[in-house]
C-alpha positions as CSV (number, residue, x, y, z in Angstrom):
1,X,-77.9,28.2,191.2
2,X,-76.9,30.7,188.5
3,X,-76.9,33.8,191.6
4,X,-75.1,31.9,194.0
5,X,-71.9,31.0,191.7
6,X,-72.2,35.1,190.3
7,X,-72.6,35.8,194.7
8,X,-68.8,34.2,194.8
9,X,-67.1,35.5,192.2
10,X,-67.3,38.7,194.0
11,X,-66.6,38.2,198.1
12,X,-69.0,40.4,200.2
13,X,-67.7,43.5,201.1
14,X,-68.6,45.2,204.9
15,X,-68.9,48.7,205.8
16,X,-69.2,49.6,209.5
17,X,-70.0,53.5,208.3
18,X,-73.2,52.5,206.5
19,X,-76.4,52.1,208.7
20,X,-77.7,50.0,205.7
21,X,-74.9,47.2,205.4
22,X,-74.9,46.8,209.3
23,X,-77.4,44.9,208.8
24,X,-75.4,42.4,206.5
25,X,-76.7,43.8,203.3
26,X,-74.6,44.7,200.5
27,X,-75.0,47.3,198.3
28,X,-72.0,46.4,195.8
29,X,-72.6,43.8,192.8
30,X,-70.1,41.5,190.9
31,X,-68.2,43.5,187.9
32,X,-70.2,42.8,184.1
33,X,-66.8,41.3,182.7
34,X,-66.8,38.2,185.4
35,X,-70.4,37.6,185.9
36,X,-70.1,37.2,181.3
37,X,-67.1,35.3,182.2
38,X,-69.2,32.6,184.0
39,X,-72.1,32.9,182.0
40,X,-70.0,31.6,178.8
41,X,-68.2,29.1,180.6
42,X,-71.6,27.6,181.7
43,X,-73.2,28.1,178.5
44,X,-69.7,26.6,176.7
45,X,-70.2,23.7,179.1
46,X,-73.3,22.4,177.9
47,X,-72.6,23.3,174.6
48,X,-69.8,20.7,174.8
49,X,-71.9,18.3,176.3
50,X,-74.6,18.6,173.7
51,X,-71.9,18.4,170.6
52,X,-70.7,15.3,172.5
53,X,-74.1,13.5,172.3
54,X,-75.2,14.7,169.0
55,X,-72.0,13.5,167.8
56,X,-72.2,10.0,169.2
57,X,-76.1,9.8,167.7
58,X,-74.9,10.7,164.8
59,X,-72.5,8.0,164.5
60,X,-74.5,5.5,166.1
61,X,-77.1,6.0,163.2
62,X,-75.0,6.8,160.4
63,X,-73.9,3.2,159.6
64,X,-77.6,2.0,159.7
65,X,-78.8,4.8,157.2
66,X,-75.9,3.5,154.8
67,X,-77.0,-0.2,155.5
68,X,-80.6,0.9,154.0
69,X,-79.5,2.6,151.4
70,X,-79.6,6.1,152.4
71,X,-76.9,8.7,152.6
72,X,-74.7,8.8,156.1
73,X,-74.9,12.3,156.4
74,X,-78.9,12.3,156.7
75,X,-78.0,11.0,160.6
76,X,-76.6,14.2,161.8
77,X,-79.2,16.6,160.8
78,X,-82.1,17.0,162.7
79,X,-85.7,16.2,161.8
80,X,-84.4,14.6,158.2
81,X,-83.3,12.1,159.8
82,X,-86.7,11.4,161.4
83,X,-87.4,11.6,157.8
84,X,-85.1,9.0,156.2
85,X,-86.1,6.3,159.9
86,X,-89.7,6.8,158.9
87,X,-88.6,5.7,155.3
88,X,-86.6,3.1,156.5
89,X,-89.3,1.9,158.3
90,X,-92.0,1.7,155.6
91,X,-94.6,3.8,157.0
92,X,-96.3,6.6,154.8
93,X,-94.7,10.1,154.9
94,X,-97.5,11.5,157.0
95,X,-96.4,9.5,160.0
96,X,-93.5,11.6,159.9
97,X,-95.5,14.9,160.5
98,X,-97.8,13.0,163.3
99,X,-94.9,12.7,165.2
100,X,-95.3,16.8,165.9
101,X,-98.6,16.4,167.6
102,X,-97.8,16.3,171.4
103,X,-98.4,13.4,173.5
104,X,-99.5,11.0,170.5
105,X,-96.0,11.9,168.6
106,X,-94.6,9.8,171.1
107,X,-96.7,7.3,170.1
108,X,-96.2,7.7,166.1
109,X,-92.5,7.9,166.9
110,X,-92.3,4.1,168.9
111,X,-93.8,3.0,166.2
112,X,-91.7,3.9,163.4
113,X,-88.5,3.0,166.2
114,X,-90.1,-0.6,166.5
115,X,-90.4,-0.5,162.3
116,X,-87.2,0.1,162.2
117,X,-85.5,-2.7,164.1
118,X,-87.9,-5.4,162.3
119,X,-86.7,-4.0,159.2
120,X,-83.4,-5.7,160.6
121,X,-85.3,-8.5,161.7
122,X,-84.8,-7.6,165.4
123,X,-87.5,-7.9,168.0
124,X,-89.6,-5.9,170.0
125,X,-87.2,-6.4,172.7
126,X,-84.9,-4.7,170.9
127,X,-86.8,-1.5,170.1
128,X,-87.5,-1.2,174.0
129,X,-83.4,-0.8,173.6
130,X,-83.2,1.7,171.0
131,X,-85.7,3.9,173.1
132,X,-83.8,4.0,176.3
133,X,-80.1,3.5,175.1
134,X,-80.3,4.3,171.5
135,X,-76.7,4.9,170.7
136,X,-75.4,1.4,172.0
137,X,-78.0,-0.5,170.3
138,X,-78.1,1.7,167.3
139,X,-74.6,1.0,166.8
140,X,-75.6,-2.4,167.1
141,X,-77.2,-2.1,164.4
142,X,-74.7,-0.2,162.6
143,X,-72.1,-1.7,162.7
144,X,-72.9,-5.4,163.8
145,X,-74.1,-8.5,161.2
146,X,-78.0,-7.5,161.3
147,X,-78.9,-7.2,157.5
148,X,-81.3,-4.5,156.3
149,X,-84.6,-6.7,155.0
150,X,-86.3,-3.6,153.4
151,X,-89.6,-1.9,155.0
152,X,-91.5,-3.7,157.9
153,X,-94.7,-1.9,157.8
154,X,-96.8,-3.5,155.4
155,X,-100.5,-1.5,154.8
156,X,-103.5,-3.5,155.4
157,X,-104.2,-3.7,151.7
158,X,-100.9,-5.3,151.1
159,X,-101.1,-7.6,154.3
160,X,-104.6,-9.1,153.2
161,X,-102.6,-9.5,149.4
162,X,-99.9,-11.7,150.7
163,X,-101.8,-13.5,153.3
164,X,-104.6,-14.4,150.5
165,X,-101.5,-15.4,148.4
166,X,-99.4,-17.0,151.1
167,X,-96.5,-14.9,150.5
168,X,-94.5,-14.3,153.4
169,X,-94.3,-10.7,155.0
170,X,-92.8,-8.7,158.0
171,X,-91.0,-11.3,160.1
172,X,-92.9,-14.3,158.7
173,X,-90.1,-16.8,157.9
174,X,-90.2,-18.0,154.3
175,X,-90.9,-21.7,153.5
176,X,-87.8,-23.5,152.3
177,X,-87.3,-23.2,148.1
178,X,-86.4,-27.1,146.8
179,X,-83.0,-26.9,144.6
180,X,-82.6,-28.1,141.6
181,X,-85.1,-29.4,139.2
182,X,-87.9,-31.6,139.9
183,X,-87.6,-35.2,138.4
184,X,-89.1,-35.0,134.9
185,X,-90.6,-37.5,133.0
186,X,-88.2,-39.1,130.6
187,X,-86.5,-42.3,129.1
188,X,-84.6,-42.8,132.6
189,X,-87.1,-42.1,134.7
190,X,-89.9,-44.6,133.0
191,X,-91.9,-47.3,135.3
């Protein structure tokens, strides 16, 4: 691609004299101040393009760092805000470097994504939406009425405490509190 936009900035040139060009073969080459010309306007291009999306993840996931508590400038640098999701999301620091092993990172990664919408109280449905379109539903998040709930991964230690406790955890809904005081005994409440 790259050769055939250089082959046009310079047209092809034809010399009947030359034995060698009669056979449609030219020995003449585009000068090194266009062929740099198009080289930095392709390279500016993408550059432009990649400031555009960083900018619109960065925005997209700046409002839900402040929702949990973290600073909103954590969003646009990279790999510290993999840092402060992976907090947000509960799970232990060292899921955070398991994300670098290849293939199962992707793995580790989901995860902590799929933590991070339950810490919102959103669904798995909605974590298959922050995979593939992260900065609409991100901003979603952001910026919409979801609450932050605190950290949705809960260690199996902890899980086994609250369930032999029966406290709620995760996305368990909480049983109703009863208001006010229960009746106590007393001289109008006598038999």
């Amino acid at each position: 691609m790259v050769a055939s936009i250089l082959a046009l900035v310079r047209p092809f040139k034809y010399d009947s004299y030359d034995s060698y060009n009669s056979y449609g073969y030219s020995d003449s080459s585009a000068d090194g101040a266009s062929v740099l010309l198009v080289i930095m306007a392709i390279m500016g291009i993408y550059a432009l393009v990649f400031l555009v999306i960083w900018l619109a993840n960065g925005f997209a996931w700046a409002g839900l760092f402040a929702k949990a508590g973290h600073p909103q400038w954590g969003a646009f640098v990279p790999f510290y805000n993999t840092w402060i999701m992976v907090k947000i999301a509960g799970r232990p620091e060292s899921h955070f470097w398991l994300q670098f092993i290849p293939y199962a990172g992707i793995y580790w990664a989901i995860l902590s994504v799929n933590d991070v919408a339950k810490s919102f109280g959103k669904d798995t449905a909605y974590t298959v939406g922050l995979l593939f379109v992260p900065v609409v539903f991100a901003s979603i998040l952001s910026y919409g009425q979801a609450r932050y709930r605190g950290p949705a991964y809960i260690s199996p230690e902890q899980k086994q405490y609250l369930q032999h406790y029966g406290q709620a955890y995760g996305g368990q809904p909480q049983p109703p509190q009863p208001t006010g005081y229960p009746l106590q005994p007393g001289p109008t409440n006598l038999p």
